[in-house]
C-alpha positions as CSV (number, residue, x, y, z in Angstrom):
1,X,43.3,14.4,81.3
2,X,44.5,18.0,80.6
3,X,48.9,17.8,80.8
4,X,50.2,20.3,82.6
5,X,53.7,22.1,81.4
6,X,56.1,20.0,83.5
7,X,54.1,16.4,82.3
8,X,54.9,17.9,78.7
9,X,58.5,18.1,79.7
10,X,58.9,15.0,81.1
11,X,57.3,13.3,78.2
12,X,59.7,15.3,76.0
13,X,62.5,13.9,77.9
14,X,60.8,10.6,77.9
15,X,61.0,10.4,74.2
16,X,64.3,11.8,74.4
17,X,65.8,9.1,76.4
18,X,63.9,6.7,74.0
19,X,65.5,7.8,71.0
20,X,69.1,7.8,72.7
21,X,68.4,4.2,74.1
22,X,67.6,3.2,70.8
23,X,70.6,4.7,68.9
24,X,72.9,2.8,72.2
25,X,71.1,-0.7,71.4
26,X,74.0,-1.5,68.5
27,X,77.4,-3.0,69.7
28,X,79.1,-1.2,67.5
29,X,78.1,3.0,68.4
30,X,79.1,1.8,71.6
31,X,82.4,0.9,70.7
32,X,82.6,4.4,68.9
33,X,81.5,6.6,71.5
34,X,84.1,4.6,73.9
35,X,86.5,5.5,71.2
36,X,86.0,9.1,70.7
37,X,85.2,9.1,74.7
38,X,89.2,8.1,75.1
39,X,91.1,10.3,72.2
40,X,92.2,13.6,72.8
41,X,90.8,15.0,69.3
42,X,87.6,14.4,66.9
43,X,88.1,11.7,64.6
44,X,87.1,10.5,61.3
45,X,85.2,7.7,59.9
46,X,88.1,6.5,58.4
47,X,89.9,6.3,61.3
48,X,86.7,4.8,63.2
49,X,87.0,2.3,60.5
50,X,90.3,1.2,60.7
51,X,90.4,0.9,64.8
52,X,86.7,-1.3,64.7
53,X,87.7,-2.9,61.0
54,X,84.6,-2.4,59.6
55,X,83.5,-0.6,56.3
56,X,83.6,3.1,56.4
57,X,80.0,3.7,55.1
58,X,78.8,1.2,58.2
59,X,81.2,4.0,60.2
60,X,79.1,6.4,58.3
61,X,75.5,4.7,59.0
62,X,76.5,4.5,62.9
63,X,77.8,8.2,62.7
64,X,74.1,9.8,61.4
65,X,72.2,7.5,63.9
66,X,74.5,8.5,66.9
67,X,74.3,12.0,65.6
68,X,70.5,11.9,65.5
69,X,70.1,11.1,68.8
70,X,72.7,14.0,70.5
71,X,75.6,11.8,71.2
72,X,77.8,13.1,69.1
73,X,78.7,16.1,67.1
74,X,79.9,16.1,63.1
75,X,82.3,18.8,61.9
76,X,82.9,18.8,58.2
77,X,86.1,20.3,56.5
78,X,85.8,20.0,52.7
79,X,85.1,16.9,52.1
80,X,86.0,15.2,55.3
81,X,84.1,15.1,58.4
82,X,84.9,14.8,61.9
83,X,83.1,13.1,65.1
84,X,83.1,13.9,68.6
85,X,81.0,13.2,71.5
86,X,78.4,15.5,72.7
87,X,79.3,15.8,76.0
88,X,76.1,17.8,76.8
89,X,73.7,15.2,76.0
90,X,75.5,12.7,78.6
91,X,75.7,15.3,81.5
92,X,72.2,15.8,80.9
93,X,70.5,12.4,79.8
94,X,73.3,9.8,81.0
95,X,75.5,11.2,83.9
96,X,78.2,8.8,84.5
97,X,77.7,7.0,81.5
98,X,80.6,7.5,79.7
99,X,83.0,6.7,83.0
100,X,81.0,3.5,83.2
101,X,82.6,2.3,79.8
């Protein structure tokens, strides 16, 4: 069976939706992208850390998968880095996902 250009695309966004399923499936990323959904500025693994009380390199392990996937966006100032949501990745792949939080 010979795929034409829009079959490619839809398996691309197939796989797409895959790997941001995947990176969703943990308790926990949820509960960080409902916290950077509601603050007004990107915050830090540190400060992920203290709201869930959890160890700042689990922070940091949830941060790289969520960040592989296109939810979220890292920002790093010297030695600190900063997380917000990818708000392009919802609109596209999730619409109304983050109101249904």
């Amino acid at each position: 069976m010979k795929y034409t250009t829009s079959m490619n695309i839809e398996i691309a966004k197939e796989e797409r939706l895959a790997q941001i399923f995947s990176a969703l499936g943990e308790p926990n990323r949820i509960k960080i992208i409902k916290i950077l959904r509601d603050s007004k500025r990107e915050l830090t693994c540190s400060e992920i850390s203290n709201l869930l009380q959890i160890a700042p390199s689990t922070v940091s392990y949830h941060f790289k998968a969520l960040r592989k996937a296109g939810l979220t966006k890292t920002r790093q100032e010297a030695q600190t880095k900063y997380l917000s949501l990818n708000k392009k990745t919802f609109k596209k792949y999730l619409p109304g996902f983050l109101d249904s939080l």
